[in-house]
MIFI-989214 format. One record per residue: x negated, y, z of N, C-alpha, C in turn. Coordinates in steps of 0.02 Angstrom, whole numbers, padded with zeros to 5 digits, always signed. Layout:
// MIFI-989214
XYZXYZXYZ
...
END
This chain:
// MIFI-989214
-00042-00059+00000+00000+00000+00000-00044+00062+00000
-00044+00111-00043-00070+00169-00042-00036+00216+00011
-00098+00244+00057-00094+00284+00100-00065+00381+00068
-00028+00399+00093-00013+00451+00084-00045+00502+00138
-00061+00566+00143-00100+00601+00183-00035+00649+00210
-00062+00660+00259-00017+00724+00272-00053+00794+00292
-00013+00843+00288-00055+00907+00312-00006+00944+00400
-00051+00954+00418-00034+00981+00490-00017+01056+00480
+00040+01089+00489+00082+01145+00488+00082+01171+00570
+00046+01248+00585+00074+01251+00653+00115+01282+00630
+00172+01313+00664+00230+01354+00663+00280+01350+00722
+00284+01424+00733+00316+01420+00818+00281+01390+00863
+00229+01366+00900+00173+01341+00956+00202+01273+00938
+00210+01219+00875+00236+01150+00851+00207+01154+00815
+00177+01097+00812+00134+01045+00765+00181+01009+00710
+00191+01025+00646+00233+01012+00600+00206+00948+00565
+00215+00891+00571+00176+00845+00496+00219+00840+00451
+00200+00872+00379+00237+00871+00342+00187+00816+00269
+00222+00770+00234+00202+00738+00205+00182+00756+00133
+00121+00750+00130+00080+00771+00042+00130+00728-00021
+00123+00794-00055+00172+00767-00133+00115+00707-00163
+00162+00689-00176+00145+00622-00227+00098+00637-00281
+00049+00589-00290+00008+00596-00374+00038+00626-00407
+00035+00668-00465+00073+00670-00528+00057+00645-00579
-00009+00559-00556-00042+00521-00599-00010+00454-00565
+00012+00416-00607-00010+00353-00607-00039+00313-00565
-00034+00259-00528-00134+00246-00512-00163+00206-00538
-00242+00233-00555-00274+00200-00630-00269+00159-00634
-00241+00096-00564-00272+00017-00608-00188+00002-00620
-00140+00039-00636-00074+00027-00669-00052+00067-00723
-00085+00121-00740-00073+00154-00789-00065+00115-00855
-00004+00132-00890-00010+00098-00947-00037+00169-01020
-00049+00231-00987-00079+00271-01026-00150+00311-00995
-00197+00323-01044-00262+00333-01013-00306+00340-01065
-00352+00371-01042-00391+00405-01094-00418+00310-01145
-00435+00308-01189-00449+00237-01217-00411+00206-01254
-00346+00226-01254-00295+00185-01258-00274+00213-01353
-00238+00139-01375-00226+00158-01440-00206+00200-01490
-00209+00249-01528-00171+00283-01572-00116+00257-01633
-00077+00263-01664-00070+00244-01736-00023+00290-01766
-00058+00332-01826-00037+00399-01833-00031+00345-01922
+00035+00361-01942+00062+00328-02018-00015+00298-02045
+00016+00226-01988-00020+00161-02003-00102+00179-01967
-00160+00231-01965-00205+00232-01953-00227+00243-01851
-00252+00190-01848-00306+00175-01791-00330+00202-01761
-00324+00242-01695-00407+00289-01692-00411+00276-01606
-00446+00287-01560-00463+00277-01470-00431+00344-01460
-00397+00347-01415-00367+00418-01379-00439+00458-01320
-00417+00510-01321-00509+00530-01294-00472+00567-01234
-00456+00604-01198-00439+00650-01148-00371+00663-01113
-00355+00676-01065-00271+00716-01041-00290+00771-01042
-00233+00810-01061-00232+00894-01070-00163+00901-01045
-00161+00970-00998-00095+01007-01005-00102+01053-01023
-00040+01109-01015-00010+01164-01063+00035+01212-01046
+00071+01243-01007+00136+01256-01000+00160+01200-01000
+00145+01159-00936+00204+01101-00905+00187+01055-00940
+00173+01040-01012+00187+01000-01058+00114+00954-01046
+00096+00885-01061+00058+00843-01055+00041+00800-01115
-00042+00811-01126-00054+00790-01193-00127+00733-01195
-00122+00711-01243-00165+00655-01239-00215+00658-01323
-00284+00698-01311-00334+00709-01367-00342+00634-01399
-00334+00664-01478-00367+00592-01553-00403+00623-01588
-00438+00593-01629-00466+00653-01679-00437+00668-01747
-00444+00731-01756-00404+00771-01807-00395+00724-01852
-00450+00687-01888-00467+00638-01937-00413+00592-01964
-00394+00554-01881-00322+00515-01869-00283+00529-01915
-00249+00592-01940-00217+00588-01973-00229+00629-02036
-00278+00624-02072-00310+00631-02118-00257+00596-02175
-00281+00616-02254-00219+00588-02287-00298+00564-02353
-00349+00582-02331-00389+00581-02413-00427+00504-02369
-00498+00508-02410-00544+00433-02414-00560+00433-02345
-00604+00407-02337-00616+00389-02243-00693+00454-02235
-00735+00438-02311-00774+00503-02300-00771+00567-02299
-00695+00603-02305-00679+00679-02322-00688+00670-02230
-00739+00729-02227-00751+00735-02142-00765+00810-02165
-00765+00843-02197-00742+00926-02170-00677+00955-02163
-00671+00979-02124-00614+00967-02099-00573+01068-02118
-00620+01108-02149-00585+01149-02193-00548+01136-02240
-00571+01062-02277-00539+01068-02356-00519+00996-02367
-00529+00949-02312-00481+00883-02296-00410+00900-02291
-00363+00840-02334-00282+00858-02315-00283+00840-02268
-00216+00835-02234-00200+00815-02160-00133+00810-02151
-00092+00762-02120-00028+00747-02107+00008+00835-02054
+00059+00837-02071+00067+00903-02045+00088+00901-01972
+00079+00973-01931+00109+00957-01868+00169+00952-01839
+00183+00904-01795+00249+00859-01806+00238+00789-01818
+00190+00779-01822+00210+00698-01860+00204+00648-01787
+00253+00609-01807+00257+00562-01750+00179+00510-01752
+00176+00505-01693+00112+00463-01661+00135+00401-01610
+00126+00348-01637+00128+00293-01586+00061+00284-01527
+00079+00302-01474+00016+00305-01412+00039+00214-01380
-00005+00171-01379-00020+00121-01341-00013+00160-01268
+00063+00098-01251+00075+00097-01174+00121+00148-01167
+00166+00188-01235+00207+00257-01191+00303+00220-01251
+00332+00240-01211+00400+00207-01200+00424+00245-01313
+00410+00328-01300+00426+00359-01352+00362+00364-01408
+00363+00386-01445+00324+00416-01491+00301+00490-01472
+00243+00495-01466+00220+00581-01477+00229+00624-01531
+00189+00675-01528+00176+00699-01611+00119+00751-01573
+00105+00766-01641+00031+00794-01643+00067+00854-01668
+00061+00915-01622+00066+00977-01610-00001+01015-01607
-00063+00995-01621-00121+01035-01643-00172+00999-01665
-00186+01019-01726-00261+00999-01762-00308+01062-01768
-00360+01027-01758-00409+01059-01779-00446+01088-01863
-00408+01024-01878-00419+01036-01971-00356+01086-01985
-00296+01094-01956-00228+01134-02002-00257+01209-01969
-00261+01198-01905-00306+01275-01897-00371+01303-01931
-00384+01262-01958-00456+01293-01985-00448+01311-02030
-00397+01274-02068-00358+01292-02131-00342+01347-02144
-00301+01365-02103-00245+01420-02100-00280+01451-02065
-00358+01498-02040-00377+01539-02001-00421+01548-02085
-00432+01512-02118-00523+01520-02177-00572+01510-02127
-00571+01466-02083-00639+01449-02086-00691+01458-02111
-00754+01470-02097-00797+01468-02134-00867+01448-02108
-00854+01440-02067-00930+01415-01996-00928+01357-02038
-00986+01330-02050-01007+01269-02087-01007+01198-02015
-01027+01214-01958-01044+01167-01909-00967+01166-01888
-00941+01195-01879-00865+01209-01880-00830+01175-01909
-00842+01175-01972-00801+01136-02046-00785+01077-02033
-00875+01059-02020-00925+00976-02008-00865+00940-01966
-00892+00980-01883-00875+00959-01823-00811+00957-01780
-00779+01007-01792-00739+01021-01763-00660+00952-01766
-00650+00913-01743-00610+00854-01750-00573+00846-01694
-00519+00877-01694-00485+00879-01619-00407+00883-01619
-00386+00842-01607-00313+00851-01628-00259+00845-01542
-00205+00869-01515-00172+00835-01472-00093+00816-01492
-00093+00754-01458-00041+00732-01454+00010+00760-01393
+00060+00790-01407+00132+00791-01340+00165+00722-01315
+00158+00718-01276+00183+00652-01221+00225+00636-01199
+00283+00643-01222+00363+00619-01196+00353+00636-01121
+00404+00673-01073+00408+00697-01015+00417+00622-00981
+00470+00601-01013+00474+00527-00974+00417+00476-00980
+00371+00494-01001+00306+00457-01008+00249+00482-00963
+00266+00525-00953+00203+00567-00919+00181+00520-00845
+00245+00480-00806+00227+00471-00759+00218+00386-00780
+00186+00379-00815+00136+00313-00841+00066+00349-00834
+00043+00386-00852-00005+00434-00860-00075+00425-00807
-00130+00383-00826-00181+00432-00786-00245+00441-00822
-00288+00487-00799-00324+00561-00846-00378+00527-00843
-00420+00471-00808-00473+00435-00781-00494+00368-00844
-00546+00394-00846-00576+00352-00908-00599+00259-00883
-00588+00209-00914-00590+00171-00894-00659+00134-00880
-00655+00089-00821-00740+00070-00819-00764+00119-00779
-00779+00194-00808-00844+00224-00794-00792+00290-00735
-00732+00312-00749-00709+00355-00686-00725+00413-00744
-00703+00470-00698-00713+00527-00710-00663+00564-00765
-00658+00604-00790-00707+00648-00812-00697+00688-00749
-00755+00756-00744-00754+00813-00678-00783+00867-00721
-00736+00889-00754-00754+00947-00796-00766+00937-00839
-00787+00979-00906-00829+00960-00967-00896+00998-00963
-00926+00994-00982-01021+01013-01015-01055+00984-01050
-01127+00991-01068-01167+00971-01145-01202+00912-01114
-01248+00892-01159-01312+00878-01142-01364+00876-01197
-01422+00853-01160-01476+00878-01206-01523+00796-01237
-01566+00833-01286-01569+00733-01308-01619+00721-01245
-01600+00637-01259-01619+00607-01191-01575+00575-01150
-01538+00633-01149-01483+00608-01079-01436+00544-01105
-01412+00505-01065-01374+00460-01045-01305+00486-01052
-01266+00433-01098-01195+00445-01115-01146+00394-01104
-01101+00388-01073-01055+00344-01082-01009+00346-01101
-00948+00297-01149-00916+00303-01191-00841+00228-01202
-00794+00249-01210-00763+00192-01196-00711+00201-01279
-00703+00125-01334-00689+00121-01361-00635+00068-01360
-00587+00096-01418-00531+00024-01408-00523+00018-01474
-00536+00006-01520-00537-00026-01590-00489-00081-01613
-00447-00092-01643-00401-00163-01649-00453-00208-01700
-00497-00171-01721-00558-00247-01744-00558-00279-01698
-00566-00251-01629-00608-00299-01602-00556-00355-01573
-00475-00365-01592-00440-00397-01596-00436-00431-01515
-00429-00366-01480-00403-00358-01401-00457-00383-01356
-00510-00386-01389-00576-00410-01323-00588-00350-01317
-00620-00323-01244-00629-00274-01211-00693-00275-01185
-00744-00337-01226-00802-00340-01191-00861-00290-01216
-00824-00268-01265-00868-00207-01302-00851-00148-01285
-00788-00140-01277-00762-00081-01262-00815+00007-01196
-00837-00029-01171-00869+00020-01116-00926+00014-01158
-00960+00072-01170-01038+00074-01204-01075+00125-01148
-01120+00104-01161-01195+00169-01129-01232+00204-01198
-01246+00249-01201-01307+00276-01242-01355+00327-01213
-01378+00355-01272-01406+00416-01278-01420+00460-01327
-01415+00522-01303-01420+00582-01340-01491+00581-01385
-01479+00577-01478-01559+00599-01487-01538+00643-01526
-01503+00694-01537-01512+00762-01550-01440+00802-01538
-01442+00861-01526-01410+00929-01537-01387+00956-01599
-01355+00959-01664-01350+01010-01712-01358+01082-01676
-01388+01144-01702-01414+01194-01678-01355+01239-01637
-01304+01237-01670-01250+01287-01641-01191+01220-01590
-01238+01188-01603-01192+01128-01533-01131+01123-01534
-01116+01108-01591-01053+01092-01642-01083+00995-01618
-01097+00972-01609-01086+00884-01608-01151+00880-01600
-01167+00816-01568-01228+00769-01555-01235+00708-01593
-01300+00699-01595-01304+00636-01619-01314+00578-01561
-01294+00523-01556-01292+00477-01490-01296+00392-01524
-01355+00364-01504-01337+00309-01485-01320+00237-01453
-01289+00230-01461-01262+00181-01412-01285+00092-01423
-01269+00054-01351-01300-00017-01383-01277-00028-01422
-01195-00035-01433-01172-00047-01496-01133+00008-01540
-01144+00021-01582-01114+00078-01618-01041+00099-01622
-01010+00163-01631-00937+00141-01638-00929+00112-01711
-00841+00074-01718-00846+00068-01781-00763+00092-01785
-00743+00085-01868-00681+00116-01863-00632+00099-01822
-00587+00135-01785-00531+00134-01750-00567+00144-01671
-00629+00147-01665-00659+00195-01612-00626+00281-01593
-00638+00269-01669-00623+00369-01699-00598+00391-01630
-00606+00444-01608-00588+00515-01560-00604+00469-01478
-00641+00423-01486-00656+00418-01398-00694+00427-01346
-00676+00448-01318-00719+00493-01262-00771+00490-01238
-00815+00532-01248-00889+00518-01202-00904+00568-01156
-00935+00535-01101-00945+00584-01043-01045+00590-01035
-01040+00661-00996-01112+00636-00975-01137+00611-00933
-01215+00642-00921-01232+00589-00876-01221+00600-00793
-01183+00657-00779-01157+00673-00726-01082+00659-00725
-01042+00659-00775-00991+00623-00767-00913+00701-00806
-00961+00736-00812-00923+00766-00863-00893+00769-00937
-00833+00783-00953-00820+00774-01013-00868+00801-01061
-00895+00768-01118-00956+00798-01172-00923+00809-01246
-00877+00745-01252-00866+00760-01315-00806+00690-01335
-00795+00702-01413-00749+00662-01453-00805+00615-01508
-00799+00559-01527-00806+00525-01576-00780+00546-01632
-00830+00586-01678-00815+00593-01756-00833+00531-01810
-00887+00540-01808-00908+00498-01866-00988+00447-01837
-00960+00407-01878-01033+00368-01870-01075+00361-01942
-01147+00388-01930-01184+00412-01984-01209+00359-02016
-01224+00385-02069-01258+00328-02137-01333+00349-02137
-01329+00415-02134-01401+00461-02130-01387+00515-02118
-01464+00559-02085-01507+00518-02075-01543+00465-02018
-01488+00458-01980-01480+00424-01917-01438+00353-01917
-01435+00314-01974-01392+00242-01971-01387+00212-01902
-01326+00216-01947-01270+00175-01838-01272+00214-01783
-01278+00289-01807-01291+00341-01739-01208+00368-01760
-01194+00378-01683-01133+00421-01676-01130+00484-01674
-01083+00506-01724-01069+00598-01713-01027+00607-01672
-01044+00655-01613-00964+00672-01564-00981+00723-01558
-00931+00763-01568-00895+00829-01584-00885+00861-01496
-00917+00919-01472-00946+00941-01418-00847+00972-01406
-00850+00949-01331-00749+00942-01327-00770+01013-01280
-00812+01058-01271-00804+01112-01239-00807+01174-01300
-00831+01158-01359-00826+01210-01428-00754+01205-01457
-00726+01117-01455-00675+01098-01474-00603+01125-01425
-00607+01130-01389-00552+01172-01342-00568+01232-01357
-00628+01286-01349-00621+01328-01323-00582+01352-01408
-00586+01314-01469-00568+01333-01519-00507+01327-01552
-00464+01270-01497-00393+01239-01481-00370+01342-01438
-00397+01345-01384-00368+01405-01349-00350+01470-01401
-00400+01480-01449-00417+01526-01494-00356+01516-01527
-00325+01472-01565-00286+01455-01597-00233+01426-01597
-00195+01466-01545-00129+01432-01539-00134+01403-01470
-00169+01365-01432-00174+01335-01380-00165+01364-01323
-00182+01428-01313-00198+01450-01255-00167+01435-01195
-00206+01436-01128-00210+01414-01076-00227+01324-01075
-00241+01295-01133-00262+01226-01131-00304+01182-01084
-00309+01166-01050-00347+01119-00985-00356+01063-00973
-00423+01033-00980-00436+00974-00982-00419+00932-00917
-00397+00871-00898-00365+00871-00843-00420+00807-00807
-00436+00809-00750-00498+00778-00695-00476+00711-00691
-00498+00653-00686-00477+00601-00680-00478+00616-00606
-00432+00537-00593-00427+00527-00511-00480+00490-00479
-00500+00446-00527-00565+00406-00490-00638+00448-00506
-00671+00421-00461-00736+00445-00461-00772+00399-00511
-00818+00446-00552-00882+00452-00583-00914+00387-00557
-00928+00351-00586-00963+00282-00551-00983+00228-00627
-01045+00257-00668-01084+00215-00710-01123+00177-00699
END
């Protein structure tokens, strides 16, 4: 049985115990929604990466890509089509369908873009979460805990990363990865990272934290060159702050409940 806390109220020379509100999560080892968990945006695959709220509303990060409409290599995301916003999203583990109420590619679109690392990188899409779903919901990445904020890192550092792919045809023994950072792009638009095992498709948009246990980034692409089997992830503190810019504002990445523990 989970312990509930209470807080001590004086008022009038009486000692008040009044009982602490309830989670407004889930608890992680019952959640049937969570950062990891499946996408399928008309028919296509991708790992869900983050919880976000909004004005009340509760959302769950994929990457823009997800619903991409051209070849699997159109990865700029100025002049890639893209399913429009609105489109229903099947989320693994939630009763309704979502929809994807912000991309990163339809904004870039519709602003002219023109930042080239921008174009590249920027892969960020959210899904809205059925209200009656929300309390399935928890924000805590699986395996590794956390996230506790977002920030960078630098090459070298230690990454961890959790994928759910339907290749891998429901084994989960791959799913938790470790890596590392071996480079920065200059304007810290995405890293290059890699991991023991690489992502592969239907990884797309899943979350990596650092090595302190902060949110770092999204799964874009995995390179051909000049880094084969290295992962691109798209830096999720450029990627919000460019969600806020555009339509988003007040957007907030939301803390898992469990602790940081790689």
């Amino acid at each position: 049985m989970r312990k509930v806390l209470t807080t001590i109220i004086v008022a009038a020379g009486m000692l008040v115990l009044v009982p602490a509100a309830a989670s407004a999560w889930a608890p992680a080892d019952g959640a049937r929604i969570h950062p990891g968990v499946m996408t399928f945006t008309k028919g296509a695959q991708c790992t869900s990466n983050f919880i976000f709220k909004r004005n009340g509303n509760t959302y769950i990060g994929q990457a823009a890509h997800c619903a991409g409409t051209g070849s699997a290599d159109e990865t700029n995301g100025c002049l890639a089509d893209s399913l429009p916003r609105g489109t229903k999203v099947n989320v693994e583990g939630a009763r309704k369908r979502g929809e994807v109420v912000y991309s990163s590619w339809i904004a870039m679109q519709r602003s002219n873009e023109k930042g080239e690392e921008a174009c590249a990188y920027n892969d960020f899409a959210l899904i809205k979460l059925r209200h009656r779903d929300v309390k399935r919901v928890n924000p805590s990445v699986p395996t590794f805990g956390g996230p506790r904020g977002s920030g960078g890192a630098k090459p070298g550092d230690t990454v961890y990363t959790y994928g759910n792919s339907s290749l891998r045809g429901g084994a989960t023994e791959l799913s938790p990865k470790r890596g590392r950072v071996i480079d920065r792009s200059p304007k810290g638009w995405t890293y290059d990272v890699y991991t023991a095992s690489p992502g592969i498709p239907g990884d797309s948009g899943s979350a990596f934290l650092n090595e302190t246990g902060r949110a770092l980034g999204t799964l874009s692409t995995v390179a051909i060159a000049p880094l084969p089997g290295s992962n691109g992830v798209s830096s999720i503190v450029k990627e919000m702050a460019y969600a806020r810019s555009h339509g988003m504002a007040g957007l907030r990445l939301i803390d898992g409940t469990e602790r940081f523990n790689p």
